[in-house]
C-alpha positions, 0 to 999 in steps of 0.5 A: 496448507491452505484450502480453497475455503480459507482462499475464499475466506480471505478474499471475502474479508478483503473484499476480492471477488475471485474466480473459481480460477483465481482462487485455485492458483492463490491457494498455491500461491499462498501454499509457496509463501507460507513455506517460505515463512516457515524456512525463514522460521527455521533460521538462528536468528538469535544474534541478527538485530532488529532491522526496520532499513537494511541498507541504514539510509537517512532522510535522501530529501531535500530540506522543507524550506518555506516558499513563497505561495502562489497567488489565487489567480494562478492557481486557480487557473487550471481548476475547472470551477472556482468559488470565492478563491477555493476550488469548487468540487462536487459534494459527496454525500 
């Protein structure tokens, strides 16, 4: 189903540098996925909802309660540079 021209391709746009190697065995790979999808494709799934979480869990965490904040000396204390009570980082151009 899908040739190694289309492998390259994709790695192209994904901006994957694949060996020769590499893209023979993604192709079948990519070959297994595909009939994968197509089997599920087949499936009645007509009376089968929607379903973002299939196990229906809620939020497991605890609530976000404020605190108090760290006082600027301690956190700072293991920064390796600090300016005016900020973390001092290198400047991306």
């Amino acid at each position: 189903m899908i040739s190694e021209e289309e492998v390259r391709h994709v790695a192209s746009l994904a901006r994957l540098g694949l060996t020769e190697d590499e893209v023979k065995k993604m192709s079948g790979q990519l070959d297994a996925i595909l009939e994968s999808i197509d089997q599920i494709g087949e499936l009645d799934l007509e009376d089968v909802p929607p379903t973002a979480n299939a196990l229906n869990l809620t939020n497991v965490l605890r609530p976000d309660e404020p605190h108090e904040c760290l006082p600027p000396e301690e956190a700072l204390s293991t920064a390796p540079d600090a300016a005016d009570d900020l973390f001092a980082v290198p400047r991306i151009d």
